[in-house]
C-alpha positions as MATLAB code, in Angstrom:
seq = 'XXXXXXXXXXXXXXXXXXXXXXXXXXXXXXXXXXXXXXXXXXXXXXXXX';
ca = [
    -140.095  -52.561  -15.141;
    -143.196  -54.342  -16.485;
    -144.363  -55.574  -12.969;
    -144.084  -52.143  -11.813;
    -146.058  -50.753  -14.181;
    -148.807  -53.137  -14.256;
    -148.628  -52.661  -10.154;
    -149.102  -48.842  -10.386;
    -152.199  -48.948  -13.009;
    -153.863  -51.694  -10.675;
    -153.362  -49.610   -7.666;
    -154.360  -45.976   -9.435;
    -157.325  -47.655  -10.978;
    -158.938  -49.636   -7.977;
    -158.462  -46.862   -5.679;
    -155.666  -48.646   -3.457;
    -153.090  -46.370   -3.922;
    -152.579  -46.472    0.078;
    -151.292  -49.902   -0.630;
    -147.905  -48.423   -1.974;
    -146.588  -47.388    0.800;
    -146.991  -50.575    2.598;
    -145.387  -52.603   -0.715;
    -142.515  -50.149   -0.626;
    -141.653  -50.526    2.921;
    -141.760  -54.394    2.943;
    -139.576  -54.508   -0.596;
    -137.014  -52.503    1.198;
    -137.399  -54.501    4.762;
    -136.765  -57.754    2.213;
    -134.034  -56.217    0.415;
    -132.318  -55.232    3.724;
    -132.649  -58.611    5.524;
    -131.372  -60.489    1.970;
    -128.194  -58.101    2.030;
    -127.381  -58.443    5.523;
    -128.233  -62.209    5.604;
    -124.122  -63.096    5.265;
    -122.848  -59.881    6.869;
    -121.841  -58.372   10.511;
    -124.788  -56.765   10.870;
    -127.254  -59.627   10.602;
    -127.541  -60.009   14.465;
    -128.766  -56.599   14.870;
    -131.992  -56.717   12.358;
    -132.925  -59.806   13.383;
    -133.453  -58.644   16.872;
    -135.681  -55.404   15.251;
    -138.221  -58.509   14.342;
];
């Protein structure tokens, strides 16, 4: 939760807080590409990229 933290105070305090969306979309694009990696699914993300 650290990294998280840190991540929030640099964005609030150099003004780049329109950088979070953009860092939550592309942690949950990774997270859903990791978890479908071994499952039935897999060939139907791959062809969204």
């Amino acid at each position: 939760m650290e990294f998280f933290k840190e991540l929030w105070t640099f964005l609030r305090v150099r003004k780049k807080l329109w950088l979070a969306p953009i860092i939550i979309v592309m942690v949950i694009l990774g997270g859903l590409l990791v978890l479908a990696q071994g499952s039935v699914v897999a060939p139907f993300i791959y062809t969204l990229f």
